[in-house]
N, C-alpha and C positions, 0 to 999 in steps of 0.2 A: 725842815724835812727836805731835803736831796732829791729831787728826782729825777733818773735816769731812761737815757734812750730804751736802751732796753727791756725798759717796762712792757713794750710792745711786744714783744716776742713772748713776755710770761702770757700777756693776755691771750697773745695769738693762741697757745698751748693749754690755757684755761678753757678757752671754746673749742679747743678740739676734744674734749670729753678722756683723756686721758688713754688717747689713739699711739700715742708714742711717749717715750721718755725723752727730757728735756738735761741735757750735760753744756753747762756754761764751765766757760776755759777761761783762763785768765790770770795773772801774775798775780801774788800776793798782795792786800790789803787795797785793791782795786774795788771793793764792797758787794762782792757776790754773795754770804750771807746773807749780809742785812737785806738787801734789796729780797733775798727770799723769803727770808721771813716777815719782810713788810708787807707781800703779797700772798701769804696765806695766810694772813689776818684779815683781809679781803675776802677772802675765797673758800675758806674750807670752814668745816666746823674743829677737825682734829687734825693738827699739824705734828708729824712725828720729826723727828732731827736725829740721825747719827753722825756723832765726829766720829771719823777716824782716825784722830790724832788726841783729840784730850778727853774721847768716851774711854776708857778701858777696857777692854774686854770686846771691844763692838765687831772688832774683826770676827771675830768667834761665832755670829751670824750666820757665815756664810760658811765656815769650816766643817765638812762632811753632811752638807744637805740634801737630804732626798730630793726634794722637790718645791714647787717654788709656795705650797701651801706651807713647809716647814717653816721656808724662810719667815712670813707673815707672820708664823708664829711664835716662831724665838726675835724678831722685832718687837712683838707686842709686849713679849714677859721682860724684854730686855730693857725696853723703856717702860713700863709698866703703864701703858695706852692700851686705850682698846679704839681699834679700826672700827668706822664708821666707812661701810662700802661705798664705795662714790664721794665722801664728804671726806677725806683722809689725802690730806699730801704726805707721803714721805720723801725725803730730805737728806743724800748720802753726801756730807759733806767728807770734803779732803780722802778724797776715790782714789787719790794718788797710791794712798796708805794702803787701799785692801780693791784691786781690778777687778778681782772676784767679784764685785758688787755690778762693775760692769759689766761682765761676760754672763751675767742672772739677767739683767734686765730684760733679755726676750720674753722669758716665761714669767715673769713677773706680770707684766704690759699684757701679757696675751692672758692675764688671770682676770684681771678689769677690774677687782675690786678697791684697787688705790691710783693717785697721781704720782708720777717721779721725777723728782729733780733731782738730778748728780752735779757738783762740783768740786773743782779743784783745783790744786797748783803744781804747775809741775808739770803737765800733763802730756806737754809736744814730747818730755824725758822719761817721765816714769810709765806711761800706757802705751808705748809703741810697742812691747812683745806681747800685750791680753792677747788670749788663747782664742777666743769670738769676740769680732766687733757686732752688735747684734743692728744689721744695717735694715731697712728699712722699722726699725722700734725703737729708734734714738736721733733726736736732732742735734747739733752742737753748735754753739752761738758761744759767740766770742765775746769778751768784756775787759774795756781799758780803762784806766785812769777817765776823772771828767774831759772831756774837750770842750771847748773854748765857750760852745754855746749852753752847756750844761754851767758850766760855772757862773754865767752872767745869769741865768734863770735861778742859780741858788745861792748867789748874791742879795735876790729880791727884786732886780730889774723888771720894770714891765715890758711885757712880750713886744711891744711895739720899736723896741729900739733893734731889734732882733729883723722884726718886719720891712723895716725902714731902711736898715742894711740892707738887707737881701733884695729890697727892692733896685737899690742905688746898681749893685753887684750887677742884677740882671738889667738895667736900664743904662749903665755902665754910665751914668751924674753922679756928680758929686752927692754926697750924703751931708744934710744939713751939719752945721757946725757944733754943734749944742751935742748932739748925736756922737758925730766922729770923736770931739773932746772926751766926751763919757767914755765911749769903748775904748779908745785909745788907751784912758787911762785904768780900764778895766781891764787889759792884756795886759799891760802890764805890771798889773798884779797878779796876774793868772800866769804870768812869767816867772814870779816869787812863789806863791802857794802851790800853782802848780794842782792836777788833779787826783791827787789820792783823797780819796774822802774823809779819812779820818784827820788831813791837813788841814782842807778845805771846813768841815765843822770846827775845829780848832780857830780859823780864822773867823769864822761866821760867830762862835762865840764870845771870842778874849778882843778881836782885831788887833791881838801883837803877833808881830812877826816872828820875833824873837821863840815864841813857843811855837806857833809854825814851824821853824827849823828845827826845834829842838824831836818835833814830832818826826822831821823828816827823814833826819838823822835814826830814829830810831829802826825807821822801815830798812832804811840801808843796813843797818846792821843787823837786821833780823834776815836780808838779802844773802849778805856774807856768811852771817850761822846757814842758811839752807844749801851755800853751793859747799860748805864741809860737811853736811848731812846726808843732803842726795848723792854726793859725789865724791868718795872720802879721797879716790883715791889721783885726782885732780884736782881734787879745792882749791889748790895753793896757786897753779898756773893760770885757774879759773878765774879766781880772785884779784890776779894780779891783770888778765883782762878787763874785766870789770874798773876797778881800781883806776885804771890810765881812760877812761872815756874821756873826762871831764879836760887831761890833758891834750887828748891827740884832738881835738875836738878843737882845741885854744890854737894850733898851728892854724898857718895859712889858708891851706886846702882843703883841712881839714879829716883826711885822710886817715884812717888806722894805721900805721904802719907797725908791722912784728917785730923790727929789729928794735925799737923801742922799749921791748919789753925785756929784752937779752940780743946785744948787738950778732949780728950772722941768723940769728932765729927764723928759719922758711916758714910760709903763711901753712903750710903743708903737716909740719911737727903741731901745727895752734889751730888745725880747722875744729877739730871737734870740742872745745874751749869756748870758741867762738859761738859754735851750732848749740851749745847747751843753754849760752844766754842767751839765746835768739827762739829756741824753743820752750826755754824758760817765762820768759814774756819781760824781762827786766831791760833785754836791750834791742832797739829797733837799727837792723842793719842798712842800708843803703846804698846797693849795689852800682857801679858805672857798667855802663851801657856802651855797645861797641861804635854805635849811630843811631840818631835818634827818629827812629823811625818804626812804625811799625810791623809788626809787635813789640813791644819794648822791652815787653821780658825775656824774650829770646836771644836778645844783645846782653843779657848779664853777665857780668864778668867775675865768679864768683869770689875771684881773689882780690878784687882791686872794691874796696868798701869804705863808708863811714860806718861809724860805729854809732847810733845818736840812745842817749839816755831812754826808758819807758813811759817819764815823766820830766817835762820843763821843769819842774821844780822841785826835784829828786836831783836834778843837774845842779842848779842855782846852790842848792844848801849841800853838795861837794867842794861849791869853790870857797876859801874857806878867808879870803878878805873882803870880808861885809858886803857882796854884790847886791845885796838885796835891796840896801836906802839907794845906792846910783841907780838902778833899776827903776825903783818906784817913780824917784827923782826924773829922770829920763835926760838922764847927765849926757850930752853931746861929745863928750871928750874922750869918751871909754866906746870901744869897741864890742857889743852885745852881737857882733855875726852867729857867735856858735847857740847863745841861747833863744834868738827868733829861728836860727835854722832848727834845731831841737823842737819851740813851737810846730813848726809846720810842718815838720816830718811825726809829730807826734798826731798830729789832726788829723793827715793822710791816711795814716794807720788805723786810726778809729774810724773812719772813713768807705774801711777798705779796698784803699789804695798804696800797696807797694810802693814804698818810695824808691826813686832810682835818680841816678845822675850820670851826666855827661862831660866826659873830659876827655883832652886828644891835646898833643900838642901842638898841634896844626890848628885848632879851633880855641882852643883854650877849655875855661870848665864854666858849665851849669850848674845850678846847685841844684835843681831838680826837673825830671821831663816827667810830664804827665800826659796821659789821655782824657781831652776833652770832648765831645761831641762827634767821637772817631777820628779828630785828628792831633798830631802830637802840639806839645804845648808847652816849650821850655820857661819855667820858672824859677826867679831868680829874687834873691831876700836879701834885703839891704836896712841896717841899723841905721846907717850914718843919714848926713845933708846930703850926699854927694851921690844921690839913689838911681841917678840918670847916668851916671858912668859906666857900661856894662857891653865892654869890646869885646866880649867873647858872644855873647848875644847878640850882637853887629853881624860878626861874622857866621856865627852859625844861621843868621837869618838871612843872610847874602849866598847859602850853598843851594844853588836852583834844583839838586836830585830829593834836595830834603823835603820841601814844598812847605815851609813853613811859614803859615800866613801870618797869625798870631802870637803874643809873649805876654807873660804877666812881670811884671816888677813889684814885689811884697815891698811895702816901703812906711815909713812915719807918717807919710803926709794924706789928704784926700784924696780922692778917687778922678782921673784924668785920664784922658787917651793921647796919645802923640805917636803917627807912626810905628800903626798897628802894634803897639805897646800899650799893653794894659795897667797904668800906675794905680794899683788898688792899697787902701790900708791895711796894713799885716794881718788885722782881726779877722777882713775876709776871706781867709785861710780857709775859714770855716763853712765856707763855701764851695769850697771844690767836692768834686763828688764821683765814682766811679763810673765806667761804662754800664748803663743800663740796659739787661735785657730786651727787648718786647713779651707781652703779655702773653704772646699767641705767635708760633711759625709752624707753620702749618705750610708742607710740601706735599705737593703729589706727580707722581710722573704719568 
């Protein structure tokens, strides 16, 4: 059994007595079902489910209803349930298919006698013209692929190696050997498998890889059926986006470039191409930054990007000469820059941290800036032995307006400090964490 971060969030909405309706977002085959349905077997005595894509007929619900007692009642005949007030989750999956489902939710919520959950795919593309967003009677929680520390808990690792990291992280000592060995070579299967779940079980049951990819392969192309489905009438340029990740991703810098896709091609004729996979949830962009400094996001530079896959190993099982035994192997000879940067731009994301980078040609390039503790924190991810070489982070720590005290270097080896450079294992990725609120600000004049 798999279990996900975002358990928390069902729970949180379990004890809120069914005060708002709950809409999890999130790329396909990322496990927003099942994890709902694993949790109203916990919870309810009568769990209802609408697909909107393989019930037939379910759209039909919502088509010319009076009021929101109708709706309860052409759900009940529709699924042949009967609601049990207070002890009834209903369950609108794939909302993409019928908004209407959405723009009911207020008076539904305000009826009290059932819980709602809405999901779907699609939703940053298909729900941005709904007629009402019904805002204070709906929350929306986002869901990715496993990250890094879900995977090693449904591996079957004990929590303590997890503990012991994070301790190292926060005490910034090395992490015993025994420890580091294990994770190390636990990323680097979580670089192969990667976290879509139905991979990740795949792996948990057969441990061949071989069926792994062939699993992963299938998401992908079930990827490419939805951007000719949603999108007929861009599929092809969509696609062909998509398609080149795994390449632009293999240069240098790593950089998207448009003429790649059709020499002369402006980033301008491809922005909204671009904007579908990105609100699609299949690909995470990676915006450069003007300087790094705060705010970071305000330095974005919306045309100068990476483009990094929605999963490590949705990436992996693109490249199509056997990467996956070098990988596991942890072959020194082959260059893995794109698929740890893909790692840790994937973790950020789950994270919720916008990944962004720096590059100038005056300073050279970061591979990623982030905010830590309110102050900026350029990080930099290195495959190779040679993890200490990084003269663009020389110099951008030598610029006195920056005031950059600190650096992380993601790297193979243990956990070390050398002039205010933080040399952490790649695994602690899983570490990094957004600006946090306070509980309570409270102004008065």
């Amino acid at each position: 059994m798999i279990k996900r971060k975002i358990e928390k969030d069902l729970e949180r909405f379990y004890e809120s007595g069914g005060k708002y309706a709950l809409l999890i977002d999130g790329a396909r085959q990322v496990g927003k079902t099942y994890i709902v349905e694993r949790f109203a077997e916990r919870h309810y005595d009568v769990f209802i489910k609408v697909d909107f894509v393989t019930m037939k007929g379910a759209k039909a619900i919502f088509e010319d209803v009076e009021d929101e007692k109708d709706v309860l009642l052409r759900i009940s005949a529709f699924t042949t349930k009967g609601i049990k007030r207070g002890r009834t989750l209903v369950f609108f999956d794939e909302v993409q298919e019928c908004p209407e489902a959405v723009t009911f939710i207020k008076p539904l919520v305000q009826e009290g006698g059932c819980h709602y959950i809405l999901s779907g795919s699609l939703l940053g593309v298909e729900l941005k013209n709904i007629r009402s967003v019904p805002v204070g009677f709906m929350d929306e929680v986002k869901m990715f692929p496993l990250d890094f520390e879900e995977f090693v808990n449904a591996c079957g690792e004990r929590p303590e190696i997890i503990e012991e990291a994070h301790r190292a992280w926060l005490d910034q000592k090395p992490l015993a050997t025994i420890y580091h060995n294990r994770l190390l070579k636990l990323f680097r299967l979580y670089l192969v498998v990667g976290g879509m779940p139905a991979a990740v079980q795949s792996y948990l049951d057969t441990r061949d890889v071989m069926k792994v990819v062939r699993e992963q392969r299938k998401i992908i192309a079930m990827y490419r059926r939805d951007i000719s489905k949603y999108d007929e009438k861009n599929a092809l340029r969509i696609r062909l986006v998509f398609d080149r990740i795994p390449a632009e991703l293999n240069k240098k810098n790593k950089r998207y470039y448009v003429s790649s896709i059709q020499p002369e091609e402006r980033f301008e004729n491809l922005e909204d191409e671009f904007v579908w996979l990105k609100e699609a949830g299949v690909a995470i962009p990676s915006y450069n930054i003007t300087e790094p400094v705060l705010p970071l996001v305000l330095g974005a530079k919306p045309n100068l990007f990476k483009l990094f896959s929605n999963d490590v190993g949705l990436l992996a099982a693109q490249y199509m000469n056997g990467i996956q035994l070098d990988i596991l192997n942890g072959v020194k000879s082959i260059n893995f820059g794109a698929i740890y940067e893909n790692a840790v731009a994937q973790e950020l994301k789950a994270h919720g941290i916008d990944p962004l980078y720096y590059n100038s040609p005056r300073h050279g390039e970061l591979d990623f800036v982030v905010e830590q503790g309110g102050k900026v924190v350029p990080v930099e991810v290195k495959s190779g032995k040679h993890y200490q070489r990084h003269h663009a982070l020389a110099h951008v720590m030598s610029v006195p307006e920056y005031g950059i005290e600190t650096a992380i270097v993601f790297n193979d080896n243990t956990l070390a400090v050398k002039d205010n450079i933080l040399y952490a294992p790649v695994y602690m990725s899983m570490f990094l964490s957004p600006p946090q609120l306070p509980d309570k600000m409270i102004y008065e004049i």
